[in-house]
Chimera marker file (.cmm) of the C-alpha trace (Angstrom):
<marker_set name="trace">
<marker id="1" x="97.179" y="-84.927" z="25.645" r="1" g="1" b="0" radius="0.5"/>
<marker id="2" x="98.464" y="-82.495" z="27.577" r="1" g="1" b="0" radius="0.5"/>
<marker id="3" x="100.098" y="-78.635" z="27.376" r="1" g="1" b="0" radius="0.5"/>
<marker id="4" x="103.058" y="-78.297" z="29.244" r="1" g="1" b="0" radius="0.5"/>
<marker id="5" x="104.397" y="-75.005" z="30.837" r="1" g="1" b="0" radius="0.5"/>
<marker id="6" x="107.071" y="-74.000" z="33.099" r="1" g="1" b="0" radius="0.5"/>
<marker id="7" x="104.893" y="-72.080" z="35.861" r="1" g="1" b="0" radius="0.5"/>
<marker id="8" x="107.146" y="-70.639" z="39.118" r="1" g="1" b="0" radius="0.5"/>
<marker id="9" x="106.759" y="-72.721" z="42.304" r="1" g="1" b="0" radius="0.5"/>
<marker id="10" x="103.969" y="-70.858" z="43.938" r="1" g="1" b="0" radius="0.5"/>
<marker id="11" x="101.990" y="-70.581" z="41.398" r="1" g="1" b="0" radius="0.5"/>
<marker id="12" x="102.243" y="-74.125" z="40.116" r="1" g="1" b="0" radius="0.5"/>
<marker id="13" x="100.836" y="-75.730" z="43.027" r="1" g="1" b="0" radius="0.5"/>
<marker id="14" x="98.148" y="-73.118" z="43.340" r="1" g="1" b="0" radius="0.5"/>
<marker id="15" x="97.199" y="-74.613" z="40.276" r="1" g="1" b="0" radius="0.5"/>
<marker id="16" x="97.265" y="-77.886" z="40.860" r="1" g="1" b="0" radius="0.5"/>
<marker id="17" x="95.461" y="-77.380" z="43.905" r="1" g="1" b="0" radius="0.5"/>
<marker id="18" x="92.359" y="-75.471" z="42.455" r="1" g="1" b="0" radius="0.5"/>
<marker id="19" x="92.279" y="-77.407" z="39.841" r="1" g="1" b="0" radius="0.5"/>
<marker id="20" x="94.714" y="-80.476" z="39.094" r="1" g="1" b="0" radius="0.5"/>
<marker id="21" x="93.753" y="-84.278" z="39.563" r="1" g="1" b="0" radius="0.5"/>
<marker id="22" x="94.997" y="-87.341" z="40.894" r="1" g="1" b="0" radius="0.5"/>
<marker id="23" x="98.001" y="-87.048" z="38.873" r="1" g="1" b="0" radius="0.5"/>
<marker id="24" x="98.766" y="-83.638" z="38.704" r="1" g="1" b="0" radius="0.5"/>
<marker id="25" x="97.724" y="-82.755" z="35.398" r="1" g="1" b="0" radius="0.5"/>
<marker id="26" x="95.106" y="-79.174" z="35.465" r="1" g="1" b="0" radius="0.5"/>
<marker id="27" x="91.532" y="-79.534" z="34.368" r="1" g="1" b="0" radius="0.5"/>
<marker id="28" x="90.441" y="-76.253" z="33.502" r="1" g="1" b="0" radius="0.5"/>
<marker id="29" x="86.619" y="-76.268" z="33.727" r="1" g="1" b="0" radius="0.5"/>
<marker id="30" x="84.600" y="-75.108" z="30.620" r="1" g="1" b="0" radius="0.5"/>
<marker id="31" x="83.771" y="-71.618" z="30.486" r="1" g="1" b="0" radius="0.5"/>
<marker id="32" x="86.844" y="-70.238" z="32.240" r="1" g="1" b="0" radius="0.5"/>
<marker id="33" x="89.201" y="-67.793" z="30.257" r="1" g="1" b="0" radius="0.5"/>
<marker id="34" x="91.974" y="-70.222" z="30.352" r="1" g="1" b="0" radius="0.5"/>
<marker id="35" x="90.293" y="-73.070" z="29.343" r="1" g="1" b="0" radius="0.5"/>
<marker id="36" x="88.734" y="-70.667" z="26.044" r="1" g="1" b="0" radius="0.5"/>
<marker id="37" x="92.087" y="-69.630" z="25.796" r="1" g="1" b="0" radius="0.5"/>
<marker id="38" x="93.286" y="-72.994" z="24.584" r="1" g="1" b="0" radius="0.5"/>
<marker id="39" x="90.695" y="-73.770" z="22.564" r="1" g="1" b="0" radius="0.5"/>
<marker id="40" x="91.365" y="-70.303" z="20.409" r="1" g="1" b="0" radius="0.5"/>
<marker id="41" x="95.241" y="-70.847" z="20.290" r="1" g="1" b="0" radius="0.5"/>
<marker id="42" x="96.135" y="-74.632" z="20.428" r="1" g="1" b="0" radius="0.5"/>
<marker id="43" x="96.662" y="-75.986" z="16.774" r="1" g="1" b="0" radius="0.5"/>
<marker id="44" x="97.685" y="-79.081" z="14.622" r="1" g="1" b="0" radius="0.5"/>
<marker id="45" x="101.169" y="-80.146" z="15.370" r="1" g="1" b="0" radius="0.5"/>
<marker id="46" x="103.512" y="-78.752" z="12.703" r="1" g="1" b="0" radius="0.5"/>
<marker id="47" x="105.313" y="-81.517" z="10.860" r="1" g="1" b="0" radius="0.5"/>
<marker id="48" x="108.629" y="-79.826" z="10.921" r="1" g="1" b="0" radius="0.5"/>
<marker id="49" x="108.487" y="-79.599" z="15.041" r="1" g="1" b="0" radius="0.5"/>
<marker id="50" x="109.880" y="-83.261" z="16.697" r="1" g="1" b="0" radius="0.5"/>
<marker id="51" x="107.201" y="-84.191" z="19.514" r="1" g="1" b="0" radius="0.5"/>
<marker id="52" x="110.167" y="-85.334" z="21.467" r="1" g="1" b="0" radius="0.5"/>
<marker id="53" x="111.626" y="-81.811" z="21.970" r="1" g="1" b="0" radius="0.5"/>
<marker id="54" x="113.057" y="-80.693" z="25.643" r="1" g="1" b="0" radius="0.5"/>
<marker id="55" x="112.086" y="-77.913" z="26.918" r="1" g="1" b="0" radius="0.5"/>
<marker id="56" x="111.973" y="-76.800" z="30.537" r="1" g="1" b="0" radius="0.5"/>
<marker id="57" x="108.104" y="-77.392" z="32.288" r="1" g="1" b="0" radius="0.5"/>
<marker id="58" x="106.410" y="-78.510" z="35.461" r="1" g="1" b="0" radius="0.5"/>
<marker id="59" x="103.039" y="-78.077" z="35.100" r="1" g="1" b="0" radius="0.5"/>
<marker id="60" x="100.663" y="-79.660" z="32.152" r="1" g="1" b="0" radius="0.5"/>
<marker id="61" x="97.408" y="-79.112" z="31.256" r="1" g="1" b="0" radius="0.5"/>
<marker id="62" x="94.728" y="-81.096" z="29.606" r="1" g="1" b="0" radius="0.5"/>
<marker id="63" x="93.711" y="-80.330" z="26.625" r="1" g="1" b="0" radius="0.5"/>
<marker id="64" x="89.877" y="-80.337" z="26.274" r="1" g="1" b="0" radius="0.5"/>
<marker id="65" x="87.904" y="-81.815" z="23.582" r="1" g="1" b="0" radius="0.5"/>
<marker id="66" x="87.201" y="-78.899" z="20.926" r="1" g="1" b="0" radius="0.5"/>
<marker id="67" x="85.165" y="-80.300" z="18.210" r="1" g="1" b="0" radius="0.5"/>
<marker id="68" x="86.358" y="-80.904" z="15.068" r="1" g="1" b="0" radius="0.5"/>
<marker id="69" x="89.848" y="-81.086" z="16.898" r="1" g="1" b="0" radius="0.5"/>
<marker id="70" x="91.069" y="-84.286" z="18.110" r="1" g="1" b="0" radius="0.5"/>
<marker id="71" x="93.998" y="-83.758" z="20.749" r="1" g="1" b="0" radius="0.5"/>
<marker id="72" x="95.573" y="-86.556" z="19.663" r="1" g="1" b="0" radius="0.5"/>
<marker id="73" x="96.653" y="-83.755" z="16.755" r="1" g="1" b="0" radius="0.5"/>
<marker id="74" x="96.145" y="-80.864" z="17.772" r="1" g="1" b="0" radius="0.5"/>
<marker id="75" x="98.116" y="-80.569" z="20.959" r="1" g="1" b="0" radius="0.5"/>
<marker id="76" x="100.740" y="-77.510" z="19.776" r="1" g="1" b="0" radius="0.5"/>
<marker id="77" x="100.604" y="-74.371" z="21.144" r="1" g="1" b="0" radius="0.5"/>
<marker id="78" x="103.493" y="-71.325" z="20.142" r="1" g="1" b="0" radius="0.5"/>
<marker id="79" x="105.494" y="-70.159" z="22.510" r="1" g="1" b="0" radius="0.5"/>
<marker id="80" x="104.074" y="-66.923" z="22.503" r="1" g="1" b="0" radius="0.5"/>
<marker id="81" x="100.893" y="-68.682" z="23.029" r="1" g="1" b="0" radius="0.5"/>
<marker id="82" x="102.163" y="-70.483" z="25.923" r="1" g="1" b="0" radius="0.5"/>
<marker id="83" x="103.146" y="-67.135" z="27.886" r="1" g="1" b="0" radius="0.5"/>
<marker id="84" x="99.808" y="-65.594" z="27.163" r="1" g="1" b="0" radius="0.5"/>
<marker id="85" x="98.120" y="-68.873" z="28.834" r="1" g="1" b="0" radius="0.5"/>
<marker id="86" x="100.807" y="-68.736" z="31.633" r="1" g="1" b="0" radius="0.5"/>
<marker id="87" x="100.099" y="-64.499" z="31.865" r="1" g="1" b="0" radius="0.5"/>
<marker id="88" x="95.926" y="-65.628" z="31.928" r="1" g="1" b="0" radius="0.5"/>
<marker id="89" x="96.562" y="-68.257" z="34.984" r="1" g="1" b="0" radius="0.5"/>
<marker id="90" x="99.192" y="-65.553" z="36.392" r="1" g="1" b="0" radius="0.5"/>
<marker id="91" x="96.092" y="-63.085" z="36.641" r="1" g="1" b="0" radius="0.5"/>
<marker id="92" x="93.814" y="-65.308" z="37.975" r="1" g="1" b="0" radius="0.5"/>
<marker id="93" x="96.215" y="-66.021" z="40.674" r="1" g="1" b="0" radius="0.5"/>
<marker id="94" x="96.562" y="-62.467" z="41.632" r="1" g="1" b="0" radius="0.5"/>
<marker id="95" x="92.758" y="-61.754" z="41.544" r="1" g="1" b="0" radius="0.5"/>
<marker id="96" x="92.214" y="-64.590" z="44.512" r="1" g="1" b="0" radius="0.5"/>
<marker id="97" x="95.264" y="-63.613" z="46.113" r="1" g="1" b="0" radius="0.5"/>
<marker id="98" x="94.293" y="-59.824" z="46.446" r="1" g="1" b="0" radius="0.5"/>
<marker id="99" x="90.404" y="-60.937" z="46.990" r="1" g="1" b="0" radius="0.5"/>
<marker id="100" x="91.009" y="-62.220" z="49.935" r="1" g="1" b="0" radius="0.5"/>
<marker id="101" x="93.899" y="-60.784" z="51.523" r="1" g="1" b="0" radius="0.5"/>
<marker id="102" x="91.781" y="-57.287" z="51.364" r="1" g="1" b="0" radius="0.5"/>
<marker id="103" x="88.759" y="-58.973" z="53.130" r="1" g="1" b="0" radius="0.5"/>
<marker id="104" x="91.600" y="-59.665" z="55.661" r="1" g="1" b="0" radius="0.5"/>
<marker id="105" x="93.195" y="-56.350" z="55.581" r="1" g="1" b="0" radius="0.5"/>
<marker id="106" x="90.113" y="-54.277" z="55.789" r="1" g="1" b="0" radius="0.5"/>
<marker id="107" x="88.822" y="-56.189" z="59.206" r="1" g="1" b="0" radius="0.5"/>
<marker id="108" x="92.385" y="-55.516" z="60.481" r="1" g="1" b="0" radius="0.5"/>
<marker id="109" x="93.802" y="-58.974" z="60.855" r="1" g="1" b="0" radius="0.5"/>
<marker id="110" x="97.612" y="-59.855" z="60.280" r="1" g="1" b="0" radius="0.5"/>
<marker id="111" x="98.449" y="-59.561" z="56.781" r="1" g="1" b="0" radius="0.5"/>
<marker id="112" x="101.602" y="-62.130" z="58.057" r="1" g="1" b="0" radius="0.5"/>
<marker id="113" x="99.113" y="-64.671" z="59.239" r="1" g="1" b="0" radius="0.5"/>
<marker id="114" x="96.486" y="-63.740" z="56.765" r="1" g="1" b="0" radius="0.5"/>
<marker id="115" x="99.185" y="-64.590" z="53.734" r="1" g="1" b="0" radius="0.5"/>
<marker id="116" x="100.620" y="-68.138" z="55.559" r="1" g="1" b="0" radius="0.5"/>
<marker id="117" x="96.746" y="-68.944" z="56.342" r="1" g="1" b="0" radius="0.5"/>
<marker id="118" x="95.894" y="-68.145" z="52.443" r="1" g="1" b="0" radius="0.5"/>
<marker id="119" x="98.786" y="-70.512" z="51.631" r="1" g="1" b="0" radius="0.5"/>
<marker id="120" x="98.301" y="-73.278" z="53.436" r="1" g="1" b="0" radius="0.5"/>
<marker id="121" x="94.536" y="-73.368" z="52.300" r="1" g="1" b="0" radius="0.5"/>
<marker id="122" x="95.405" y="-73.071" z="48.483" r="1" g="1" b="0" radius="0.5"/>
<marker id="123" x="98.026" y="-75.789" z="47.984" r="1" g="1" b="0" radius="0.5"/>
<marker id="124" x="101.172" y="-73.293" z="48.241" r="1" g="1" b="0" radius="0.5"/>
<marker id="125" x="104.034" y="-74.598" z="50.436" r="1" g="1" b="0" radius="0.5"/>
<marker id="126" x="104.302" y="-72.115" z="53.829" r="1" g="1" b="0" radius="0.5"/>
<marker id="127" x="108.078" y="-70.895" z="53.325" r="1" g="1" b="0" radius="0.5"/>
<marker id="128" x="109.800" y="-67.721" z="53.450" r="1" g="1" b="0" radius="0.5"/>
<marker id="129" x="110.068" y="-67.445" z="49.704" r="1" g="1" b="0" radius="0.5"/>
<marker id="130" x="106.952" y="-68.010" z="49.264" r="1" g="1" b="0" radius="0.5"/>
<marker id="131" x="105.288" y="-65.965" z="51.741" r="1" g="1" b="0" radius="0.5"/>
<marker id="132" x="107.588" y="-62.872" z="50.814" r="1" g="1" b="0" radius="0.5"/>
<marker id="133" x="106.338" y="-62.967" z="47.519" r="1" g="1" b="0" radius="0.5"/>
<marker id="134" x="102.314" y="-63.098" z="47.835" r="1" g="1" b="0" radius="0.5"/>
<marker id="135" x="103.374" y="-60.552" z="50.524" r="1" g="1" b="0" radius="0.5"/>
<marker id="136" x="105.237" y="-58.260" z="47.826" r="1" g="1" b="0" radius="0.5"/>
<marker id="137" x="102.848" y="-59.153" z="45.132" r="1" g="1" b="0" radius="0.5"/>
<marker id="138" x="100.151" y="-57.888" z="47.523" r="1" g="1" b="0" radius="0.5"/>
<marker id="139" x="101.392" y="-55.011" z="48.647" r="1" g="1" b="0" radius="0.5"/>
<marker id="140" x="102.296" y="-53.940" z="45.272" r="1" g="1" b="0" radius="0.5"/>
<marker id="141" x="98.692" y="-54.345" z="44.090" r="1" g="1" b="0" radius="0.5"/>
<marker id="142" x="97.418" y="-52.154" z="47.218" r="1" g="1" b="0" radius="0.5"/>
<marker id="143" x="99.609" y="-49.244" z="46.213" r="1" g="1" b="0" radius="0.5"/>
<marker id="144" x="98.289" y="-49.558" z="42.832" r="1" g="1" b="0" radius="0.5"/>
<marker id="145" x="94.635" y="-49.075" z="44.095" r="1" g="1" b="0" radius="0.5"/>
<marker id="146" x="95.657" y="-46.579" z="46.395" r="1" g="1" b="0" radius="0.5"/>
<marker id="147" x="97.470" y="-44.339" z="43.835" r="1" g="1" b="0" radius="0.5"/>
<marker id="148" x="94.174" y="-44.494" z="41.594" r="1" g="1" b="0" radius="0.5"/>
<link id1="1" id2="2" r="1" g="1" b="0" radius="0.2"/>
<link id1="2" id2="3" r="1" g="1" b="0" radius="0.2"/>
<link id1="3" id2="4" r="1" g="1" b="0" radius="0.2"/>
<link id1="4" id2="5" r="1" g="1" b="0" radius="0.2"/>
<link id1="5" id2="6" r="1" g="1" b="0" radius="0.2"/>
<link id1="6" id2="7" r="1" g="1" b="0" radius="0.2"/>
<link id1="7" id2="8" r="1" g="1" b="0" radius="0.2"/>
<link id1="8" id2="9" r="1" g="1" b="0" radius="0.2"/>
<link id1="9" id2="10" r="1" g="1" b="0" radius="0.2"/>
<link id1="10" id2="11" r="1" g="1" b="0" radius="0.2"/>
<link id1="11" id2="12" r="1" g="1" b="0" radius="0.2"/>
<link id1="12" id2="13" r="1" g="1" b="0" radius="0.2"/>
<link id1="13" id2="14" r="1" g="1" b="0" radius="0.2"/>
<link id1="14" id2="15" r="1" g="1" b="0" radius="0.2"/>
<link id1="15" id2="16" r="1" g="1" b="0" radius="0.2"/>
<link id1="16" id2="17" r="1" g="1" b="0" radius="0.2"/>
<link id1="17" id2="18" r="1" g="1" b="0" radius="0.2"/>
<link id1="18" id2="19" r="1" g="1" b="0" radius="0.2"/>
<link id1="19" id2="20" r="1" g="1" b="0" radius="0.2"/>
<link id1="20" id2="21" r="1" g="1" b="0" radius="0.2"/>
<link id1="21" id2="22" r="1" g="1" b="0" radius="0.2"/>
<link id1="22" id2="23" r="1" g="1" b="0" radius="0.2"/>
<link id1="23" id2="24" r="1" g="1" b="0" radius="0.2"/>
<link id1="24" id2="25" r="1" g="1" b="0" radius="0.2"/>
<link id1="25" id2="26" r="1" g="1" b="0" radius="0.2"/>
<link id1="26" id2="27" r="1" g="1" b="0" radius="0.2"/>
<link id1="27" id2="28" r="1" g="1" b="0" radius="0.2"/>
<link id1="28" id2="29" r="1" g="1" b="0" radius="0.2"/>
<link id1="29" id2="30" r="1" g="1" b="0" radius="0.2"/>
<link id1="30" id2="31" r="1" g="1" b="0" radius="0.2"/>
<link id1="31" id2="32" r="1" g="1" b="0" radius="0.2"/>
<link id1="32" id2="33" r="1" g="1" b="0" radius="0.2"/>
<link id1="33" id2="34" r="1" g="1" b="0" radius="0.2"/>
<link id1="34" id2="35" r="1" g="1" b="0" radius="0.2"/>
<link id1="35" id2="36" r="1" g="1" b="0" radius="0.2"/>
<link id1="36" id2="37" r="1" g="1" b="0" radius="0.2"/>
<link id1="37" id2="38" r="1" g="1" b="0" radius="0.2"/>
<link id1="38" id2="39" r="1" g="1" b="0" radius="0.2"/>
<link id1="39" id2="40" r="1" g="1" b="0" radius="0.2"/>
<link id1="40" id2="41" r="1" g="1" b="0" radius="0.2"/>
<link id1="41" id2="42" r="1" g="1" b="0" radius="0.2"/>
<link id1="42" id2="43" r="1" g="1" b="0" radius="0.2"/>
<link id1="43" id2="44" r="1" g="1" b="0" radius="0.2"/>
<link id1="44" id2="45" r="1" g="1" b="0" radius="0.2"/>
<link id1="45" id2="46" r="1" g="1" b="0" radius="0.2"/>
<link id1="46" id2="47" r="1" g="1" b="0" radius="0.2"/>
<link id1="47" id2="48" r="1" g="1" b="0" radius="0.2"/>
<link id1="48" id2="49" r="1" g="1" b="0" radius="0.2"/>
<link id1="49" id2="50" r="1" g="1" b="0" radius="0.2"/>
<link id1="50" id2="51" r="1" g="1" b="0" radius="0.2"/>
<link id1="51" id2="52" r="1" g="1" b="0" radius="0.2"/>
<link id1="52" id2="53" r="1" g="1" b="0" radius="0.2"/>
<link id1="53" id2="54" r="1" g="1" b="0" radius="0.2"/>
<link id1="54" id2="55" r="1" g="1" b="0" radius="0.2"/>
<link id1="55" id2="56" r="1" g="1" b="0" radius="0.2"/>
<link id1="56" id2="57" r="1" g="1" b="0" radius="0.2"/>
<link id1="57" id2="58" r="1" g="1" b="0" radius="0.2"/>
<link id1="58" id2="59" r="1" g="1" b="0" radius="0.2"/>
<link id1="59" id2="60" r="1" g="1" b="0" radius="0.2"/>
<link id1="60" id2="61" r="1" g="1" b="0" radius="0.2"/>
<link id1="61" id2="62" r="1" g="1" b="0" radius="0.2"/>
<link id1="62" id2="63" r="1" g="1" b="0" radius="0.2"/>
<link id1="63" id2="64" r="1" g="1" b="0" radius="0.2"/>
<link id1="64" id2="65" r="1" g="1" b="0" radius="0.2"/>
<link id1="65" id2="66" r="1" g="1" b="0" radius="0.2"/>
<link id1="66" id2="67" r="1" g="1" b="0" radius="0.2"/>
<link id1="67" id2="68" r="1" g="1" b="0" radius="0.2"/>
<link id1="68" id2="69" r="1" g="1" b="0" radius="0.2"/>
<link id1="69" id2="70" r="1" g="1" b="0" radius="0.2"/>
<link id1="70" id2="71" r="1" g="1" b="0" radius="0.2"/>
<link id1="71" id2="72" r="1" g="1" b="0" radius="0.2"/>
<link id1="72" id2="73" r="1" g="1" b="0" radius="0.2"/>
<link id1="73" id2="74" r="1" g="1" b="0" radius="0.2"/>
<link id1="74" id2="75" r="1" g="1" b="0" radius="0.2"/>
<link id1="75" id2="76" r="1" g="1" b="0" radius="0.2"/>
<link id1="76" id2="77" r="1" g="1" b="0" radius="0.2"/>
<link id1="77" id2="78" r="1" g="1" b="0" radius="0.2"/>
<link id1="78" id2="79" r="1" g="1" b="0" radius="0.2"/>
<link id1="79" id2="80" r="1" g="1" b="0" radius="0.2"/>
<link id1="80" id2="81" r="1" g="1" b="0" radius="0.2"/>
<link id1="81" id2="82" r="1" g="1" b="0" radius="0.2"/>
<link id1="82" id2="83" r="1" g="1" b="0" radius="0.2"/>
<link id1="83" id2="84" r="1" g="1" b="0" radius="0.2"/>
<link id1="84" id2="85" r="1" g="1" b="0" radius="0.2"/>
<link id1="85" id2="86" r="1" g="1" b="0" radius="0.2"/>
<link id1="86" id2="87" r="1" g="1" b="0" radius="0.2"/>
<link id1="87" id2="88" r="1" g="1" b="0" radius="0.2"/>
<link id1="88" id2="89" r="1" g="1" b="0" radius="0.2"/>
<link id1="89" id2="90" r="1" g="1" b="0" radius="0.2"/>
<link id1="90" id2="91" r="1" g="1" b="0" radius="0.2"/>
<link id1="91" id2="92" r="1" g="1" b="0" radius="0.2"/>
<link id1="92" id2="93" r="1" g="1" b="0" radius="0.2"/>
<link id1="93" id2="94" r="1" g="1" b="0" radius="0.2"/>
<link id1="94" id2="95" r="1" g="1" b="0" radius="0.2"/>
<link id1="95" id2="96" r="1" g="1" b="0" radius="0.2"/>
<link id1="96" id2="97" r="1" g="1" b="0" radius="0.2"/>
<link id1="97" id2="98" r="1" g="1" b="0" radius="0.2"/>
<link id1="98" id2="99" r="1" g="1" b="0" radius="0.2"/>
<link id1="99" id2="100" r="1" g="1" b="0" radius="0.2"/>
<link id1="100" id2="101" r="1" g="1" b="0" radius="0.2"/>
<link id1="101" id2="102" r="1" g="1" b="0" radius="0.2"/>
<link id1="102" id2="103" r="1" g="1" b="0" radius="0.2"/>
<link id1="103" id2="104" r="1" g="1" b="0" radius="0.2"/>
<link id1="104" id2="105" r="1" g="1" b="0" radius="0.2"/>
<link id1="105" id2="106" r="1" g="1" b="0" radius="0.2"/>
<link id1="106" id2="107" r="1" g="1" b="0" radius="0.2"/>
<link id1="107" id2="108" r="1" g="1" b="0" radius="0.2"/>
<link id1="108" id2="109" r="1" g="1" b="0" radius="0.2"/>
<link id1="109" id2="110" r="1" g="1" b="0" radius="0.2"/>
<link id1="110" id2="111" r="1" g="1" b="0" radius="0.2"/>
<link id1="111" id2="112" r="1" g="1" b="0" radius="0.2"/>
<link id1="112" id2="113" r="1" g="1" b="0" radius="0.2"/>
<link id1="113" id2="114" r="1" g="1" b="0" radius="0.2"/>
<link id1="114" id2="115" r="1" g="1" b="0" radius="0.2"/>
<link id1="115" id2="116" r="1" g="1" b="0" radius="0.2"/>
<link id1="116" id2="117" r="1" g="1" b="0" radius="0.2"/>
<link id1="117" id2="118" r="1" g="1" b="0" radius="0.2"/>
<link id1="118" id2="119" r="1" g="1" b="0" radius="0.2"/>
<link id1="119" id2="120" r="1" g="1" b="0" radius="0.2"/>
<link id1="120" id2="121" r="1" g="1" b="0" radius="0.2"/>
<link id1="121" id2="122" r="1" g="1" b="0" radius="0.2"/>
<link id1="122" id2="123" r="1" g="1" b="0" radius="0.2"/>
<link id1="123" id2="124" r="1" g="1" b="0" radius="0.2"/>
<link id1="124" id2="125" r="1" g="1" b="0" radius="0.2"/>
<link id1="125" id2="126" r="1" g="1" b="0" radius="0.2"/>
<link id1="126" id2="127" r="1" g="1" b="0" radius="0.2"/>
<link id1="127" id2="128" r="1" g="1" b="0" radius="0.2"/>
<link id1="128" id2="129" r="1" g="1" b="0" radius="0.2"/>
<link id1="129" id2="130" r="1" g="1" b="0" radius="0.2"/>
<link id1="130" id2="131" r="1" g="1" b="0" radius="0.2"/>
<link id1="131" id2="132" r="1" g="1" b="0" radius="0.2"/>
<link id1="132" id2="133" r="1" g="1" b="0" radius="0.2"/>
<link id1="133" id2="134" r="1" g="1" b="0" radius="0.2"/>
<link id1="134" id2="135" r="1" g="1" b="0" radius="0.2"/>
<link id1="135" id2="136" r="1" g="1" b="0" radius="0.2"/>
<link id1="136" id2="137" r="1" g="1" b="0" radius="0.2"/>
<link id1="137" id2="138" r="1" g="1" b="0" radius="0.2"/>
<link id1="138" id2="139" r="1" g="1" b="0" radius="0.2"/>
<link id1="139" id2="140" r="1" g="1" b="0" radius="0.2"/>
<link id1="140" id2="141" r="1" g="1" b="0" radius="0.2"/>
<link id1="141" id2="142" r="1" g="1" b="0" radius="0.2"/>
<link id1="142" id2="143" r="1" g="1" b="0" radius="0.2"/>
<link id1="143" id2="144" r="1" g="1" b="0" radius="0.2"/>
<link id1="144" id2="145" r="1" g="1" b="0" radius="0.2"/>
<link id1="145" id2="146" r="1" g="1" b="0" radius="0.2"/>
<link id1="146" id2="147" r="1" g="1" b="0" radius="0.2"/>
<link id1="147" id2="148" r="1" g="1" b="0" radius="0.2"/>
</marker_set>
């Protein structure tokens, strides 16, 4: 059973990259936030929501086995509860990004190269879109530390 959310582009296949399988689906590994995450929020399947409902995702994740809590059942999760798993992943993401891309910055390499490089090794297709966002959501970050 699986979690699905509707993740943007980059971000997606970041995910899928650091940690999705064979078929795409994420395996978060015990002990990370995201993975505790689920286990605190993800409930039995209310009997007034149809499992068939459509809804707008690209990205699922595995539910792990929480004991006492078969899957099979509990597999819901609100939609609030969604965002704040979609927020947790979203920080995670921004943490690696800005990780390395100040080891990069501080030896005074290309940030443009750095970024593309940074892409290419996480799973994230190299295009314009993409690049000028990690760039932006970078740069952002920087002149947060640098205000401080």
């Amino acid at each position: 059973m699986t979690i699905k959310l509707n993740l943007k582009p980059h971000l997606r296949q970041w995910l899928i990259h650091e940690f999705g399988d064979e078929e795409g689906i994420v395996r978060l590994p015990n002990g990370c936030a995201e993975h505790d995450l689920i286990e605190l929020l993800v409930q039995r399947w209310p009997e007034d929501e149809p499992h068939g409902k459509v809804f707008r995702w690209n990205t699922e994740i595995h539910i792990p086995e929480i004991k006492g809590r078969d899957p099979q059942y509990f597999c819901y999760m609100t939609d609030h509860a969604k965002k704040m798993l979609a927020d947790l992943i979203y920080v995670r993401f921004r943490y690696a990004l800005w990780n390395d891309m100040h080891t990069i910055e501080r030896m005074h390499l290309s940030i443009t190269d750095g970024i593309f490089d940074w892409m290419e090794r996480h799973g994230i297709d190299t295009n314009e879109k993409n690049w000028e966002t990690l760039r932006q959501m970078y740069f952002r970050q920087r002149k947060r530390y640098r205000n401080r």
